[in-house]
N, C-alpha and C positions, 0 to 999 in steps of 0.2 A: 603589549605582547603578553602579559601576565595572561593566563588561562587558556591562553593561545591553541595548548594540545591537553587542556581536560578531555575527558572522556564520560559522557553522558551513561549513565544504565541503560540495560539491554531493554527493550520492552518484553511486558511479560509473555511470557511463552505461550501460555495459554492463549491470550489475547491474539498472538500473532498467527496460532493455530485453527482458532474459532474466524479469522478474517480470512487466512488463504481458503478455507473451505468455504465461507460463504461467495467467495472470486472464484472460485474451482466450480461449485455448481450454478454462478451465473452464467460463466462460458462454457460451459460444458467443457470444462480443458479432461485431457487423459495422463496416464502417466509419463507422455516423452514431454510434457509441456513444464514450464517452471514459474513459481513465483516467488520473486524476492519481493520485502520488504522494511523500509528503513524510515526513521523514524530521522527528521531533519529537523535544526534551529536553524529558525530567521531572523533577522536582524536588521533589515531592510523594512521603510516605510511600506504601512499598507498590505503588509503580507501574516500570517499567522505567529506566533509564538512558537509553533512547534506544528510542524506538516507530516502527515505517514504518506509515504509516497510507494506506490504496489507497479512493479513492472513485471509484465507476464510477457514472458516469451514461448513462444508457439513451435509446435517439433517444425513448421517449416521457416523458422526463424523469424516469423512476424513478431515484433515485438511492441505492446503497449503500454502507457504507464497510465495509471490512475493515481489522482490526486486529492487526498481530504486534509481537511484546514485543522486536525487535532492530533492527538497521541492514537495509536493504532489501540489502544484499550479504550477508546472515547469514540471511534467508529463503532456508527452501529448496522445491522441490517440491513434495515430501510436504506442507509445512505447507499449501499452496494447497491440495491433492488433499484433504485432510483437511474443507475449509471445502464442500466436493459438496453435503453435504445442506443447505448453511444458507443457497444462493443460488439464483436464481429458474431455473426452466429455460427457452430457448428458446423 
């Protein structure tokens, strides 16, 4: 139970600024859209050390999540560019 409720650093700001914009002009999202993003430890066989996980929800409430296997300042471009076909268009 020791460490049980540490609390991890925020990712950096910058980082998490430069990633919603690159999700924002993949989807084309507007201003009633939202994206959060959080930065998870695994612990579990088989899964990453640390996951950024990006949930965009949509003004009619569709809601997606995107999933990269690193710290949200270790995503890069290309890994967003790459998700084109898997998200909804405009």
């Amino acid at each position: 139970m020791l460490g049980l409720f540490n609390r991890r650093p925020r990712p950096d700001a910058e980082a998490v600024a430069r990633l919603k914009a690159w999700i924002s002009d993949l989807m084309s999202l507007g201003d009633r859209d939202h994206i959060a993003i959080a930065e998870l430890a695994c612990h579990e066989p088989g899964c990453p050390d640390l996951e950024t996980v990006v949930t965009v929800t949509l003004a009619d409430r569709r809601r997606f999540v995107l999933r990269f296997p690193s710290s949200v300042a270790e995503v890069t471009e290309a890994q967003v560019q790459s998700l084109k076909s898997s998200v909804p268009a405009p």
